[in-house]
N, CA and C atoms of all chains as a GROMACS GRO file, in nm:
protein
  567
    1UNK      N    1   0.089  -0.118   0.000
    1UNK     CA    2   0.000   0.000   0.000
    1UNK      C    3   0.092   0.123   0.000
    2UNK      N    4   0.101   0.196  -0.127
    2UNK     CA    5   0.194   0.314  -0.148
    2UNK      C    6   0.114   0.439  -0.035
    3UNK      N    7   0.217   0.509   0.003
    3UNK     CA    8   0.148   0.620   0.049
    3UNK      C    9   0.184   0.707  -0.013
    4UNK      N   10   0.118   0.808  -0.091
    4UNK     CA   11   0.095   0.905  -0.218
    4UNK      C   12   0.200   1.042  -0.127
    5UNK      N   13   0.186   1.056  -0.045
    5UNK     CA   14   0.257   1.133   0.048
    5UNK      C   15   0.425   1.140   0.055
    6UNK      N   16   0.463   1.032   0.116
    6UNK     CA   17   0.562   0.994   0.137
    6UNK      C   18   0.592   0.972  -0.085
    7UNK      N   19   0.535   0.957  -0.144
    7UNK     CA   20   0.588   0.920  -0.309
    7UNK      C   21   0.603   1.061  -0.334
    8UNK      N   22   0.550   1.172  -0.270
    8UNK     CA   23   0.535   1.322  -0.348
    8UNK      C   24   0.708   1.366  -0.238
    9UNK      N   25   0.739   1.327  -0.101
    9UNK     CA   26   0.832   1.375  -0.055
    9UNK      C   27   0.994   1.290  -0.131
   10UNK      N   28   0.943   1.170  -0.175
   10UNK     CA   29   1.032   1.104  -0.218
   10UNK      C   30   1.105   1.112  -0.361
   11UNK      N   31   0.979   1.150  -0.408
   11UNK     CA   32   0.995   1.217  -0.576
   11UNK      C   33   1.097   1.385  -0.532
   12UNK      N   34   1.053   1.423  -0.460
   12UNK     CA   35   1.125   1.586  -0.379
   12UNK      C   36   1.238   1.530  -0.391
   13UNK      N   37   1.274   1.462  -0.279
   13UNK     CA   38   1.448   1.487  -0.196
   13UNK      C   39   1.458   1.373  -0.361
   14UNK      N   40   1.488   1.252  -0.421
   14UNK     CA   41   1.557   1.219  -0.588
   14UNK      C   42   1.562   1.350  -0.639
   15UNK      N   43   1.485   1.431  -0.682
   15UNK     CA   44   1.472   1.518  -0.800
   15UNK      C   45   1.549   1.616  -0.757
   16UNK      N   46   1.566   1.644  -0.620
   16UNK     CA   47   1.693   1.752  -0.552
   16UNK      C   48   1.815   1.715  -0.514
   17UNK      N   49   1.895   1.787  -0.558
   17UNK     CA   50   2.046   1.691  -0.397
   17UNK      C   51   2.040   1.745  -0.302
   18UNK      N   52   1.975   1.866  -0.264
   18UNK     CA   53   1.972   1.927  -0.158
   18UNK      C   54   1.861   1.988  -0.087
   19UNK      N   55   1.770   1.924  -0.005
   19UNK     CA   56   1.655   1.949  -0.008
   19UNK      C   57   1.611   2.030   0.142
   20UNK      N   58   1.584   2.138   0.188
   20UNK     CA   59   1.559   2.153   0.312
   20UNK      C   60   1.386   2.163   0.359
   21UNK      N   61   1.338   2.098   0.431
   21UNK     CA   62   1.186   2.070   0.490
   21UNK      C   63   1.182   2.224   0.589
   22UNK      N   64   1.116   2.284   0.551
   22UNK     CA   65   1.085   2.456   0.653
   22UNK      C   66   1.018   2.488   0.661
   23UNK      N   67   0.972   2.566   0.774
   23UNK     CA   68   0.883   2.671   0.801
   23UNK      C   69   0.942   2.799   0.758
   24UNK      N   70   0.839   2.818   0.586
   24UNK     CA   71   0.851   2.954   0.559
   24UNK      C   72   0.960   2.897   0.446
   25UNK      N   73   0.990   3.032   0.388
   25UNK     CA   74   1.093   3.006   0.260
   25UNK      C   75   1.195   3.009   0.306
   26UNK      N   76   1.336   3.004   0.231
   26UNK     CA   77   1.493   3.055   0.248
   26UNK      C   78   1.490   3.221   0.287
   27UNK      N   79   1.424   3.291   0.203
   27UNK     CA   80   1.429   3.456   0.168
   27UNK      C   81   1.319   3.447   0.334
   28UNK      N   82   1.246   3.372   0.342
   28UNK     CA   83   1.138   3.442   0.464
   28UNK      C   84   1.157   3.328   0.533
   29UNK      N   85   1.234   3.295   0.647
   29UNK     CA   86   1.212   3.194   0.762
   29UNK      C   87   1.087   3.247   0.872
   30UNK      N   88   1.008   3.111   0.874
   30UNK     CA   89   0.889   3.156   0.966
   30UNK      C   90   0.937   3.106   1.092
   31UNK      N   91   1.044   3.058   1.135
   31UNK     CA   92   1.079   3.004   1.260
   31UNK      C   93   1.194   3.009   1.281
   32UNK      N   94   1.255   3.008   1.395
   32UNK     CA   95   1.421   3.037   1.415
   32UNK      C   96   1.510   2.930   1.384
   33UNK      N   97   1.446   2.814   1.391
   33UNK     CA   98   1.577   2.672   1.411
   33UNK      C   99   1.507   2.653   1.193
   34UNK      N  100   1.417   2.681   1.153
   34UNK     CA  101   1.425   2.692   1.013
   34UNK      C  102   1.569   2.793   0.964
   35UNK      N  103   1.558   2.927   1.022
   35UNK     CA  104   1.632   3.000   0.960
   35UNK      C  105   1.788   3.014   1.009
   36UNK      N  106   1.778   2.936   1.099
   36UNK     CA  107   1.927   2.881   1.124
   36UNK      C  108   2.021   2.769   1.002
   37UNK      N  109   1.906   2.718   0.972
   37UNK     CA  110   1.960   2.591   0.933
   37UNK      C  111   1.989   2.681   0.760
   38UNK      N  112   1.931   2.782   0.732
   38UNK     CA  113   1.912   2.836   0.615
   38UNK      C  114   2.035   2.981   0.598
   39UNK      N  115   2.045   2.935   0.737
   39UNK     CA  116   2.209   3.048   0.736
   39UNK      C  117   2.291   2.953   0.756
   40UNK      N  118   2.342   2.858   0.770
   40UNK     CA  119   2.462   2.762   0.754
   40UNK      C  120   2.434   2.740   0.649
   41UNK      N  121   2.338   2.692   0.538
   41UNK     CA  122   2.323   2.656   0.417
   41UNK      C  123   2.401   2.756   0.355
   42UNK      N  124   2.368   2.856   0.354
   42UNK     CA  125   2.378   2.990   0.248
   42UNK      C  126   2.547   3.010   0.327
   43UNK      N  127   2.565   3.005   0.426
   43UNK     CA  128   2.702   3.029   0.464
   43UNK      C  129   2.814   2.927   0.427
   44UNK      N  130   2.772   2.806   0.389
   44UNK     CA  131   2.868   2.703   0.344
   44UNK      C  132   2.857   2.717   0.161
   45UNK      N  133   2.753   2.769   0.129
   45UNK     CA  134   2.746   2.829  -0.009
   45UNK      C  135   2.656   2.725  -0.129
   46UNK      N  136   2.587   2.609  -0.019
   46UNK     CA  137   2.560   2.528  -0.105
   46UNK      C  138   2.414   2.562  -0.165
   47UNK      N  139   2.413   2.545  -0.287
   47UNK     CA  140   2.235   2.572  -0.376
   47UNK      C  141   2.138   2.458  -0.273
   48UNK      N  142   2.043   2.471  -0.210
   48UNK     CA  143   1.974   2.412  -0.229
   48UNK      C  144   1.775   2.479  -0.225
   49UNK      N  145   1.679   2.311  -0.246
   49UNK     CA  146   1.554   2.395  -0.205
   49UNK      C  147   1.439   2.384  -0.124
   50UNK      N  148   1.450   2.534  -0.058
   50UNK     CA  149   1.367   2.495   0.003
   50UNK      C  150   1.206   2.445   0.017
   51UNK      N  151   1.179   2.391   0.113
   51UNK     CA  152   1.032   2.313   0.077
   51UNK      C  153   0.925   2.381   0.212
   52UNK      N  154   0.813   2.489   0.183
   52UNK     CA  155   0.749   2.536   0.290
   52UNK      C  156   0.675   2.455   0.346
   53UNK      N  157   0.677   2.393   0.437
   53UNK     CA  158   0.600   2.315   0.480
   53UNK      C  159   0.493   2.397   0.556
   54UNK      N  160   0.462   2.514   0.590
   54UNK     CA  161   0.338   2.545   0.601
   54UNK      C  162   0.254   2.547   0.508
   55UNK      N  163   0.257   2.569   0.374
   55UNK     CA  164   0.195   2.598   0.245
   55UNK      C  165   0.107   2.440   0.216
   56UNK      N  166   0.147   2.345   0.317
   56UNK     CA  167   0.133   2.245   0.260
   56UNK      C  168   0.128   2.106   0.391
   57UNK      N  169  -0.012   2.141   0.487
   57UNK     CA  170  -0.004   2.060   0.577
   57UNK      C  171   0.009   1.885   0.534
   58UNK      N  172  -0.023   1.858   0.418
   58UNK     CA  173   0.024   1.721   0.439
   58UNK      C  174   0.175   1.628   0.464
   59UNK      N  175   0.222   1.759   0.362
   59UNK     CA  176   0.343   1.756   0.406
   59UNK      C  177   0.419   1.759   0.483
   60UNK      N  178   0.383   1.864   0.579
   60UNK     CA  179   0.424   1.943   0.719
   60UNK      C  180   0.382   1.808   0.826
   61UNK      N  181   0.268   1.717   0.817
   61UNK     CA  182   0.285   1.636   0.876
   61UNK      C  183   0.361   1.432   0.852
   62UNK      N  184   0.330   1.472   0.694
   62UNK     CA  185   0.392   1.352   0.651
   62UNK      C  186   0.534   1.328   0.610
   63UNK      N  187   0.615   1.473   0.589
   63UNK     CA  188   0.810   1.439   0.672
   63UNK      C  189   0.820   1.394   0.775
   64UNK      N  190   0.727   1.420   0.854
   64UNK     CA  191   0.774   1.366   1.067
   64UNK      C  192   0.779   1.209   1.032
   65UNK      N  193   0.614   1.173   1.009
   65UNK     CA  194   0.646   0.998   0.959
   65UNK      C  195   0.763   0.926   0.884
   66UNK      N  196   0.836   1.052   0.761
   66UNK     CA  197   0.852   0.960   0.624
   66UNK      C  198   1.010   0.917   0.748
   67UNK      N  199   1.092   1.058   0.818
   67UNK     CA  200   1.199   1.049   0.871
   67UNK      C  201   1.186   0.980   1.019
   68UNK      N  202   1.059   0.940   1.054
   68UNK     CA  203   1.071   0.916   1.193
   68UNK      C  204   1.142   1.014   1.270
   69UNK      N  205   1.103   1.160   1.268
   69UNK     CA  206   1.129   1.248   1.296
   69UNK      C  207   1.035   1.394   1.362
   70UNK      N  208   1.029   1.415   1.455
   70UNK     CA  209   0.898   1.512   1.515
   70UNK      C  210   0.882   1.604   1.510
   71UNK      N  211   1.013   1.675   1.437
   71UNK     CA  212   1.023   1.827   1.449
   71UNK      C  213   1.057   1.887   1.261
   72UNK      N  214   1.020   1.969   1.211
   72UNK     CA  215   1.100   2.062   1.132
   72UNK      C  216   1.175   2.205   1.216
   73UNK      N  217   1.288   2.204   1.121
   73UNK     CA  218   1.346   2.166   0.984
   73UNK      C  219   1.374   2.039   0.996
   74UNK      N  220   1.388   1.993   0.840
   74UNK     CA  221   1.448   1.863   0.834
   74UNK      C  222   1.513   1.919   0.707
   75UNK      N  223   1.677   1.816   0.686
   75UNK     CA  224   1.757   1.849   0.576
   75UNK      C  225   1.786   1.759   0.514
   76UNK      N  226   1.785   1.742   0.364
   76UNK     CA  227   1.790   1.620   0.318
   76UNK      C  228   1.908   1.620   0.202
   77UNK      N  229   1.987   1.532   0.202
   77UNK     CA  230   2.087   1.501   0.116
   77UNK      C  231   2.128   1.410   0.043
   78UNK      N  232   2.087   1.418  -0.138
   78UNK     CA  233   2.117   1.311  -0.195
   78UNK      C  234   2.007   1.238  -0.149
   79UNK      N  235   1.904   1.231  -0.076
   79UNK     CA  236   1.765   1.130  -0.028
   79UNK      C  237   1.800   1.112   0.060
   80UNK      N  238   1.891   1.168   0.134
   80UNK     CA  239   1.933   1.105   0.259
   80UNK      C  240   1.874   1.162   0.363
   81UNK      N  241   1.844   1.149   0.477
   81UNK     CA  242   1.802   1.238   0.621
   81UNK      C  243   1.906   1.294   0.700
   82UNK      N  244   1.956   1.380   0.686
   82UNK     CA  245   2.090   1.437   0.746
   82UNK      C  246   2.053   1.479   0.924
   83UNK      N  247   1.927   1.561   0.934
   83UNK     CA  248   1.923   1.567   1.082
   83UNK      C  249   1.816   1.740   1.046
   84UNK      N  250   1.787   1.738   1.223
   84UNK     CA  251   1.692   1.860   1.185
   84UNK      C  252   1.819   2.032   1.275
   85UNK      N  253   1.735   2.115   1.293
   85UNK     CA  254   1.858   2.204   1.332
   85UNK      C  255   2.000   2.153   1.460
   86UNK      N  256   1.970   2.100   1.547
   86UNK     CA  257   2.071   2.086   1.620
   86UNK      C  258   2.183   2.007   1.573
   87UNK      N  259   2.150   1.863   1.526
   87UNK     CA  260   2.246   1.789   1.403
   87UNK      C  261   2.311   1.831   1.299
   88UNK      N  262   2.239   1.998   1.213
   88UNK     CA  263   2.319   2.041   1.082
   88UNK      C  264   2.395   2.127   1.164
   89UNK      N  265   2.376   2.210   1.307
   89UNK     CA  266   2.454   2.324   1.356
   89UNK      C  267   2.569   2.213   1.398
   90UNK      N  268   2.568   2.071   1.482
   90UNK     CA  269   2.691   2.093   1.526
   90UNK      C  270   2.785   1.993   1.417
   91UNK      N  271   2.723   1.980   1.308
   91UNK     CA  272   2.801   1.930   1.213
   91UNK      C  273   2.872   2.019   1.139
   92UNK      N  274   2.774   2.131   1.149
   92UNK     CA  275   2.855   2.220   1.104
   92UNK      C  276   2.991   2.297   1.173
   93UNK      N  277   2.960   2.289   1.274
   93UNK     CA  278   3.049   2.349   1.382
   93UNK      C  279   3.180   2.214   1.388
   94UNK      N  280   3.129   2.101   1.362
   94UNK     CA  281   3.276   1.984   1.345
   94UNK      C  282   3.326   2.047   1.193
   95UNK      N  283   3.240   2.084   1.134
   95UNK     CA  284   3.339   2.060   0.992
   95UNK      C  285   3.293   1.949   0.856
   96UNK      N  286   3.185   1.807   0.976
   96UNK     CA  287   3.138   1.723   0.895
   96UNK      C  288   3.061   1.761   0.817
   97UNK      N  289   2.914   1.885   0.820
   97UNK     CA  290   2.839   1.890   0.701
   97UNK      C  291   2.942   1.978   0.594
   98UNK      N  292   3.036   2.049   0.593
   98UNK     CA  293   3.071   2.082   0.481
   98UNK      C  294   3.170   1.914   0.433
   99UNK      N  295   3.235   1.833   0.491
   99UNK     CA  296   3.276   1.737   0.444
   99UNK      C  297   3.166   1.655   0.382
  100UNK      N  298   3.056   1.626   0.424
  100UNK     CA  299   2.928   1.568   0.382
  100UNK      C  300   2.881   1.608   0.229
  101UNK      N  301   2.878   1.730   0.221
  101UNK     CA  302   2.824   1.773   0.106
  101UNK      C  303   2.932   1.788  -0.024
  102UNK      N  304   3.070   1.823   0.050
  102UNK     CA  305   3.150   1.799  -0.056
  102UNK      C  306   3.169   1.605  -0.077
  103UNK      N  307   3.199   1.569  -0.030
  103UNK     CA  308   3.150   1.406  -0.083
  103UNK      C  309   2.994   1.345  -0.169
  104UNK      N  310   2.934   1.426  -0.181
  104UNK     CA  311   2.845   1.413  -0.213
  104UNK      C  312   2.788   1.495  -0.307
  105UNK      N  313   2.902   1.577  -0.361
  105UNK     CA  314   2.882   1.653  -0.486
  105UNK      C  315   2.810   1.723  -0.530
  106UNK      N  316   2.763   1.789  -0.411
  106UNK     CA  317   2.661   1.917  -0.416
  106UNK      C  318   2.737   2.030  -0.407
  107UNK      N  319   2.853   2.031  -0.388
  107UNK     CA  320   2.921   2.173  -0.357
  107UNK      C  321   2.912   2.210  -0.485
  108UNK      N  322   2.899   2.354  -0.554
  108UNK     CA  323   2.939   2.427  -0.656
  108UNK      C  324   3.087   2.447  -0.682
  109UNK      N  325   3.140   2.417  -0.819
  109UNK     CA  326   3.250   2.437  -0.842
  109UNK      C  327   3.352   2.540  -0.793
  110UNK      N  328   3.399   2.516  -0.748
  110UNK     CA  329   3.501   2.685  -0.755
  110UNK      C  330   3.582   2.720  -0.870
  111UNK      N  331   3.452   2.864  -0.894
  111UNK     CA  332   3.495   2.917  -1.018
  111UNK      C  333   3.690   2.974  -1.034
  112UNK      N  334   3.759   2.948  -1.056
  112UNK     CA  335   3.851   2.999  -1.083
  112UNK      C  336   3.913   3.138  -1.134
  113UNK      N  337  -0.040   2.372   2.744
  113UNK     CA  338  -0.005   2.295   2.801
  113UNK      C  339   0.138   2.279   2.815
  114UNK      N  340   0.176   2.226   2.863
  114UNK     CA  341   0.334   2.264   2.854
  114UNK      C  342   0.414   2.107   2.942
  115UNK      N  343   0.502   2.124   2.971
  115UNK     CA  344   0.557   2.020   3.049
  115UNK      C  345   0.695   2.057   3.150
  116UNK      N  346   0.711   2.042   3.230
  116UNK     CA  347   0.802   2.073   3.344
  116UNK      C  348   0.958   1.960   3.323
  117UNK      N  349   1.105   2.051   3.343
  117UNK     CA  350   1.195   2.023   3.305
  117UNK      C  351   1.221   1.816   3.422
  118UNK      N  352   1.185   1.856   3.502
  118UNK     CA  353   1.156   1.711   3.628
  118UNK      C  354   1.159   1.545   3.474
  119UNK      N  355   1.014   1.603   3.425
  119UNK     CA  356   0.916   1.530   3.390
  119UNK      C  357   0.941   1.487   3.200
  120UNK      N  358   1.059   1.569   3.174
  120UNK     CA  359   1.096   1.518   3.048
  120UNK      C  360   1.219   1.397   3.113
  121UNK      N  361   1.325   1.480   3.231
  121UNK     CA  362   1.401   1.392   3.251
  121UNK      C  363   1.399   1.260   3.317
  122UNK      N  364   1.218   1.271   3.361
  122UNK     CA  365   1.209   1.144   3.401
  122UNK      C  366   1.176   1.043   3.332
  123UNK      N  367   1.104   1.064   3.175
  123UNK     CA  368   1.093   0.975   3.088
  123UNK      C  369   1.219   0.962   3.004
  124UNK      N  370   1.334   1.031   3.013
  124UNK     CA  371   1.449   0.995   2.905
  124UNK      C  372   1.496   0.908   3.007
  125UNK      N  373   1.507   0.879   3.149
  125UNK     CA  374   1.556   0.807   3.276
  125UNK      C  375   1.536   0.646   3.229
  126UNK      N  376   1.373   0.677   3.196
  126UNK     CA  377   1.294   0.546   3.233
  126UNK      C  378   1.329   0.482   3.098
  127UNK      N  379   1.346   0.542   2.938
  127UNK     CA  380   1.394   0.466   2.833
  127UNK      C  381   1.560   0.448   2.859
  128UNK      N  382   1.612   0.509   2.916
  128UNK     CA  383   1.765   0.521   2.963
  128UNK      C  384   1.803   0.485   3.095
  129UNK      N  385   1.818   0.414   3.176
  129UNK     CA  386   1.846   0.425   3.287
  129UNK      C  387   2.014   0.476   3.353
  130UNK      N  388   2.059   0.411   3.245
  130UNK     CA  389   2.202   0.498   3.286
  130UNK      C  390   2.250   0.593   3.237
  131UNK      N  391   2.148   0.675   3.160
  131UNK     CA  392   2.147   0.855   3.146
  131UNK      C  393   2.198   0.936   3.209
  132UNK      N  394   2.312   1.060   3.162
  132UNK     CA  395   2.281   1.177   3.243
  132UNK      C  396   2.223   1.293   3.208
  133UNK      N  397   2.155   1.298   3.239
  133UNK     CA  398   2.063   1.441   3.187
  133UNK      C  399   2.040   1.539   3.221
  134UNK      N  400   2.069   1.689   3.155
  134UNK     CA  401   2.100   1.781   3.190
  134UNK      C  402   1.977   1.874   3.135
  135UNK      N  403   1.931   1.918   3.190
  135UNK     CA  404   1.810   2.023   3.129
  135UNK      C  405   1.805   2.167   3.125
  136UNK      N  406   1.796   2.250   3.057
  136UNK     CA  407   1.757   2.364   3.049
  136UNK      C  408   1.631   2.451   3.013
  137UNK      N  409   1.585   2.543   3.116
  137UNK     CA  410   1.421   2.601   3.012
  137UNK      C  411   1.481   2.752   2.976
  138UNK      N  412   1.455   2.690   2.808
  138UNK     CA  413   1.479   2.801   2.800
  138UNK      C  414   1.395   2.945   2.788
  139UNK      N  415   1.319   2.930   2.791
  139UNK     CA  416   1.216   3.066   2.749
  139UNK      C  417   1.112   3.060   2.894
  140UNK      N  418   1.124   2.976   2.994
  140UNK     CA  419   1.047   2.974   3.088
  140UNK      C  420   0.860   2.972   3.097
  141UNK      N  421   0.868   2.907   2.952
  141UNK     CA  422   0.714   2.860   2.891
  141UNK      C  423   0.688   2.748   2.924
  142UNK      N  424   0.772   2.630   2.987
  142UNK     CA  425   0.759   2.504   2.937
  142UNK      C  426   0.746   2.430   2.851
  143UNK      N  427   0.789   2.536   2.710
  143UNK     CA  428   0.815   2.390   2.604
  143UNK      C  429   0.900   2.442   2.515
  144UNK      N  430   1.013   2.528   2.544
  144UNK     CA  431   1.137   2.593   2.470
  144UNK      C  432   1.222   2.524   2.554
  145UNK      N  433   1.282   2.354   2.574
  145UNK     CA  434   1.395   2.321   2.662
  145UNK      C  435   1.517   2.273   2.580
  146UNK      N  436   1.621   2.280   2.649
  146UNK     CA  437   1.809   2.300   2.594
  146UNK      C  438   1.800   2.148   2.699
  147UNK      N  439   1.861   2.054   2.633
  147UNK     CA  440   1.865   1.914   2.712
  147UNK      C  441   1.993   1.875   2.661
  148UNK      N  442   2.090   1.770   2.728
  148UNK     CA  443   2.175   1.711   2.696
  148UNK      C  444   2.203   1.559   2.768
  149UNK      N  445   2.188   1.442   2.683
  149UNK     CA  446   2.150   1.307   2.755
  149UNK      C  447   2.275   1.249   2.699
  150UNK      N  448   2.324   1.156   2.796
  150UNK     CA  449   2.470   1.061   2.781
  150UNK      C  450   2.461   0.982   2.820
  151UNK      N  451   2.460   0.867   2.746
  151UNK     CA  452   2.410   0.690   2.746
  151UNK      C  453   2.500   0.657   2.684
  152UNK      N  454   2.561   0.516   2.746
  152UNK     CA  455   2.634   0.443   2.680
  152UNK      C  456   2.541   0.377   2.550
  153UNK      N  457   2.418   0.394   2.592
  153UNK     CA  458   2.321   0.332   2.442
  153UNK      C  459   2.321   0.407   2.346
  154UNK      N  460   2.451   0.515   2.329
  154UNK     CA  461   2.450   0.631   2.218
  154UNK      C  462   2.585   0.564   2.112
  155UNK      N  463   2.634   0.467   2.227
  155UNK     CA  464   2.785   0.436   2.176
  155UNK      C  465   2.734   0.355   1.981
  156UNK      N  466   2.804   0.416   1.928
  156UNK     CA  467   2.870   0.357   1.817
  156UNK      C  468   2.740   0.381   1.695
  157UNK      N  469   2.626   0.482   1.729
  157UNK     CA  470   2.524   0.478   1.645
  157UNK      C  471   2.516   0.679   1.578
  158UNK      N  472   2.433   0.667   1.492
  158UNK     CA  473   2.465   0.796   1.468
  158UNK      C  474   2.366   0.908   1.466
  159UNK      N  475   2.397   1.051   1.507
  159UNK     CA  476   2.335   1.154   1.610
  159UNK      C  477   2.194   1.122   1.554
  160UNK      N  478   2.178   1.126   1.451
  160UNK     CA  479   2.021   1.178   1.465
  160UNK      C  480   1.959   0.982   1.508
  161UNK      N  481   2.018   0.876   1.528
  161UNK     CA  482   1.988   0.808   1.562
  161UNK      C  483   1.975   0.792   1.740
  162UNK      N  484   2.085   0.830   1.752
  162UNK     CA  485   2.022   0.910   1.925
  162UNK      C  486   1.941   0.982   1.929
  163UNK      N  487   1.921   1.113   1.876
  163UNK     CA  488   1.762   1.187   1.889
  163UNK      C  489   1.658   1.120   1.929
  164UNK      N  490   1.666   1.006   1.809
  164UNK     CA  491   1.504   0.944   1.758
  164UNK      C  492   1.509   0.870   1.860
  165UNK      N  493   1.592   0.823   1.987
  165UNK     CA  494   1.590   0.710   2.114
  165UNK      C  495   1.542   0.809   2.206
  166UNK      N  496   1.644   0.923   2.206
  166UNK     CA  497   1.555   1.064   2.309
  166UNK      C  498   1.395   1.119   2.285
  167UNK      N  499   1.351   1.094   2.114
  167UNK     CA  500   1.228   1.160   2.120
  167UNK      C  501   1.151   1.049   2.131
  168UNK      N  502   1.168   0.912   2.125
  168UNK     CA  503   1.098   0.787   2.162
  168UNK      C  504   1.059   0.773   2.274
  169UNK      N  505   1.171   0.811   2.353
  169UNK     CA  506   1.132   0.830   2.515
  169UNK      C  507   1.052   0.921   2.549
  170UNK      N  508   0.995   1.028   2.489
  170UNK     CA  509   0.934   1.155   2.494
  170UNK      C  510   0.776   1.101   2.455
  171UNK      N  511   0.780   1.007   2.407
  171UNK     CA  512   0.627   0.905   2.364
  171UNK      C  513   0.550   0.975   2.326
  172UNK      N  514   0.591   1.085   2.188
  172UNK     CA  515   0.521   1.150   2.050
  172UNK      C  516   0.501   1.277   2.168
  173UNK      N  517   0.571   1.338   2.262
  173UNK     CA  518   0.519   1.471   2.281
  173UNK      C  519   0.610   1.531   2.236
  174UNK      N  520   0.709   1.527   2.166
  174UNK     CA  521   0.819   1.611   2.099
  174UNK      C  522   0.779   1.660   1.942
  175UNK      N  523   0.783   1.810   1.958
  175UNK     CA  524   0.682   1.843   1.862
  175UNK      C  525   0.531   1.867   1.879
  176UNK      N  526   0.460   1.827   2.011
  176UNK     CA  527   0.336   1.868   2.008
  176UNK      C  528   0.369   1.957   2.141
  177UNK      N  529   0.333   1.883   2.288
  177UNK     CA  530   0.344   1.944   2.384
  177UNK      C  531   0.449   2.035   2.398
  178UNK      N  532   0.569   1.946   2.354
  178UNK     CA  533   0.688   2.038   2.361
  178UNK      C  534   0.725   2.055   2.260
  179UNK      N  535   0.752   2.184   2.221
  179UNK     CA  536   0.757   2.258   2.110
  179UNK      C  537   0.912   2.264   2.027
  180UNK      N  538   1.007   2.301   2.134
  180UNK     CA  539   1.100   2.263   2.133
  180UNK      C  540   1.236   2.198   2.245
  181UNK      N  541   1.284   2.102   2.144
  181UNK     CA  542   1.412   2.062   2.265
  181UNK      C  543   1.537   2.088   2.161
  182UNK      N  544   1.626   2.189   2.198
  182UNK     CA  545   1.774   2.150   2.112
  182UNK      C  546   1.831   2.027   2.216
  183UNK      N  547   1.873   1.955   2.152
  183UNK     CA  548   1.929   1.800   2.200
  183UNK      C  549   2.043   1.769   2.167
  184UNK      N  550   2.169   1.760   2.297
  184UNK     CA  551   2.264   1.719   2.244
  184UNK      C  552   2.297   1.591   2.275
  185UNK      N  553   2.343   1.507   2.254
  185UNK     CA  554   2.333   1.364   2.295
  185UNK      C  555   2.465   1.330   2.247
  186UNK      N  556   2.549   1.212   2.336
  186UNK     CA  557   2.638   1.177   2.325
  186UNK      C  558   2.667   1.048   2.428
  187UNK      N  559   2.783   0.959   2.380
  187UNK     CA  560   2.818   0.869   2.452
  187UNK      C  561   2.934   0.856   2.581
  188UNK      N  562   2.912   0.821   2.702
  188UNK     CA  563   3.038   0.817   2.819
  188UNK      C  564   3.161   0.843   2.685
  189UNK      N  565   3.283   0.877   2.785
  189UNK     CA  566   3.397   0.872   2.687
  189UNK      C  567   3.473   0.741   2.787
   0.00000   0.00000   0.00000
């Protein structure tokens, strides 16, 4: 029994490499641990998009299920579940999410 | 509704027993809390896989009642 839900979030994070689950846009964070996670993004320099999950309660409640996860933000990489704000801040703060994403070939070239 | 800092650390206790847990409120609402839990049941698995053992223990009020927890979790050294 497909759940049409979880196929519309799953079709999302394939069709993206970099997918962030938020309250509110990138340009407009509606919540603080959203717009945290959307200033390490933009500060490590990587493209990605964001997904409002207010605009769109099924959604807003069917990421918690798809990640076994209770809270937004949620960040997704390559389809992967990377973690919601406290997991991308102190990965970021090790050093691992920029190692993460450069292994994973989302970083933008450096233009020369 | 809200929940008191006692009463989160007594359900991360009861899925953890050899926890240490450290709590913080932060906004003095009861459901803005700063927590930090250390279980050897953290050893060798990865962070957001500890979360999901901390918000298991929380038995689906993470995210409703309580609104927020930043969670740091880690294993004895």
């Amino acid at each position: 029994m497909s759940n049409p839900v979880f196929d519309r979030i799953q079709a999302d994070i394939s069709a993206n490499p970099v997918v962030l689950f938020m309250k509110g846009t990138p340009v407009f964070p509606q919540c603080g641990f959203s717009a945290r996670v959307v200033q390490i993004l933009s500060h490590v320099g990587v493209p990605f998009k964001g997904v409002n999950v207010l605009e769109d309660m099924e959604i807003r409640e069917g990421i918690k299920a798809f990640a076994n996860w209770p809270t937004i933000p949620q960040l997704y990489v390559k389809g992967e579940f990377v973690g919601g704000c406290d997991i991308v801040t102190e990965m970021f703060q090790s050093g691992e999410l920029q190692t993460l994403l450069e292994d994973n070939g989302v970083m933008p070239k450096a233009t020369a | 509704m809200a929940m008191d800092s006692a009463e989160i650390a007594a359900l991360i206790k009861a899925a953890l027993p050899d926890a240490v847990v450290t709590i913080e409120d932060l906004a003095g609402d009861g459901d803005h809390y700063a927590a930090t839990v250390v279980s050897s049941a953290f050893k060798g698995i990865s962070r957001v896989k500890q979360h999901q053992i901390v918000y298991a223990a929380l038995q689906g009020r993470m995210g409703g009642v309580l609104h927020a927890l930043a969670l740091q979790t880690s294993a004895p050294d």
